[in-house]
C-alpha positions as CSV (number, residue, x, y, z in Angstrom):
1,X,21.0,-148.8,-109.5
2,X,22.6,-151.2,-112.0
3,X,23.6,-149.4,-115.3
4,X,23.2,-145.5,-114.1
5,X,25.6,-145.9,-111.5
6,X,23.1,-144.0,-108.7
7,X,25.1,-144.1,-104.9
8,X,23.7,-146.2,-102.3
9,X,23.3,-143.1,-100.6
10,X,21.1,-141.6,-102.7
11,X,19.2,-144.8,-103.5
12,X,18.2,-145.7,-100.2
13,X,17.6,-142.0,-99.5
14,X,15.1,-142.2,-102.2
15,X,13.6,-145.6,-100.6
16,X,13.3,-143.0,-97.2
17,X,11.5,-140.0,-99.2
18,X,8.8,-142.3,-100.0
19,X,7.7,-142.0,-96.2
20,X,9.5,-139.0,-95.3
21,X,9.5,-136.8,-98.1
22,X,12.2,-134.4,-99.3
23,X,14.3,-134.1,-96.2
24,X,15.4,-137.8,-96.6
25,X,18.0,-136.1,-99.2
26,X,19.4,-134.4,-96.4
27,X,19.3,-136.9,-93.9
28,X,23.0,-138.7,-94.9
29,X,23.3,-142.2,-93.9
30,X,20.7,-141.8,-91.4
31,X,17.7,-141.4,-93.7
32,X,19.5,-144.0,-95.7
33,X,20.0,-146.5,-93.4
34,X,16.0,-146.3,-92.7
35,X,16.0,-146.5,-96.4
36,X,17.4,-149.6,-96.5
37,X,15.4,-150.4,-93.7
38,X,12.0,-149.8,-95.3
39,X,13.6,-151.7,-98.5
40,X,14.3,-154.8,-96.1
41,X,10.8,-155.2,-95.0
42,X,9.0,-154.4,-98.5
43,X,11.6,-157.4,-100.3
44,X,10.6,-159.7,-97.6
45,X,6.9,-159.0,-98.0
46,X,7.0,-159.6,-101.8
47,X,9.0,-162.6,-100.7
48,X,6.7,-164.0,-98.5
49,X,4.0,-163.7,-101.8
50,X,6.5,-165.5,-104.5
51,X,6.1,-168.3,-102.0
52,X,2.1,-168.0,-102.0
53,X,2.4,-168.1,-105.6
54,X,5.1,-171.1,-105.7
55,X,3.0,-173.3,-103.2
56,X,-0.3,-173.0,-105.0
57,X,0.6,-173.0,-109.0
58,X,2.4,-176.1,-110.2
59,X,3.6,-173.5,-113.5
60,X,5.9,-171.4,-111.4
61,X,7.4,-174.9,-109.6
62,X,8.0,-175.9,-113.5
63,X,9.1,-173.1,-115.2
64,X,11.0,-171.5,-112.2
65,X,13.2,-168.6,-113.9
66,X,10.1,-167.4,-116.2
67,X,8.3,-167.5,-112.8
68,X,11.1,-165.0,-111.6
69,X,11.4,-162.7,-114.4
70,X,7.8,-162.0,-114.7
71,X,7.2,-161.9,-110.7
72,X,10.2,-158.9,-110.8
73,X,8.1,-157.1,-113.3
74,X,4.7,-157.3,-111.6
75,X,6.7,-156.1,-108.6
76,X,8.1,-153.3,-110.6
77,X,4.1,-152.0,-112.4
78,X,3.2,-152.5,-108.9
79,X,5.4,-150.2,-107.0
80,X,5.9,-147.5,-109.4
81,X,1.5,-147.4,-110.5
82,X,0.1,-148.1,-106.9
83,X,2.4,-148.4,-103.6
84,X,5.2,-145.3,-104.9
85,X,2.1,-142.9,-105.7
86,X,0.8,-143.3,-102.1
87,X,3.9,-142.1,-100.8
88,X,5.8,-138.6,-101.6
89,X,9.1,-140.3,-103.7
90,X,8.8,-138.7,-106.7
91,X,9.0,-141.6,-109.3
92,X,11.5,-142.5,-112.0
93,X,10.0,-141.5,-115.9
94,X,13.4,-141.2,-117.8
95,X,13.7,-144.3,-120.3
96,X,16.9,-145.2,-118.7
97,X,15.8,-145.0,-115.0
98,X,13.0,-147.0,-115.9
99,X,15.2,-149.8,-117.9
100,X,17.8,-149.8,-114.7
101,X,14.8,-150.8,-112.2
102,X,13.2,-153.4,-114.8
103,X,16.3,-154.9,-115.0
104,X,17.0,-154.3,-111.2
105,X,13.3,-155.8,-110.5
106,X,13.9,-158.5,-112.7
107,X,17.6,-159.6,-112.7
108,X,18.0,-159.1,-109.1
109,X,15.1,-159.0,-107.3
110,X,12.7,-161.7,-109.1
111,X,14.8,-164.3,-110.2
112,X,16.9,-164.7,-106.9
113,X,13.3,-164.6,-104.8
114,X,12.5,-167.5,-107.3
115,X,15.7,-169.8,-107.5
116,X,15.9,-169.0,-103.2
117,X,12.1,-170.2,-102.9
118,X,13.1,-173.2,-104.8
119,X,16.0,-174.4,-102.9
120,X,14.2,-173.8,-99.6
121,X,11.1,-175.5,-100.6
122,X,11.8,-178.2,-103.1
């Protein structure tokens, strides 16, 4: 994570847990790796719907890094409320591992999708 300092290891573990539960912990690189694997495929799928949203609302083409921002936080409320709960990760409810993924959703998920989106399709 950004601030807390959390290993790859473990984060991408944690990314595994949500499909294969507790024993991703134990799994070393391994369960990692398909952690980061899982990770891969979910970023390119949110990708894919930043460009939806660039291609049909003229407001995200114009104010591109507000476009970001917010799109990182909707992506955040939507894992941790609805995709996260379907899964068995247990999710994050201590104030600062909830401020490290808003500003990991945000900083470095939303706003590079959004300023990549725009130099591919401008």
């Amino acid at each position: 994570m950004v601030f807390f300092r959390t290993p790859p290891l473990l984060l991408f573990q944690w990314d595994d847990s949500n499909i294969v539960g507790a024993s991703a912990f134990s799994g070393g690189w391994g369960a990692a790796a398909l952690g980061f694997f899982f990770d891969f495929i979910v970023s390119i799928v949110w990708a894919a719907c930043f460009v939806g949203l660039y291609r049909a609302f003229p407001a995200v083409r114009r104010s591109i890094v507000v476009a970001g921002l917010l799109f990182g936080a909707v992506v955040m409320l939507v894992m941790f409320l609805a995709i996260v709960p379907l899964g068995h990760a247990h999710r994050p409810t201590s104030l600062p591992s909830l401020v490290d993924s808003f500003v990991a959703h945000t900083v470095f998920f939303g706003l590079p999708v959004a300023l990549t989106v725009r130099r591919i399709l401008a």
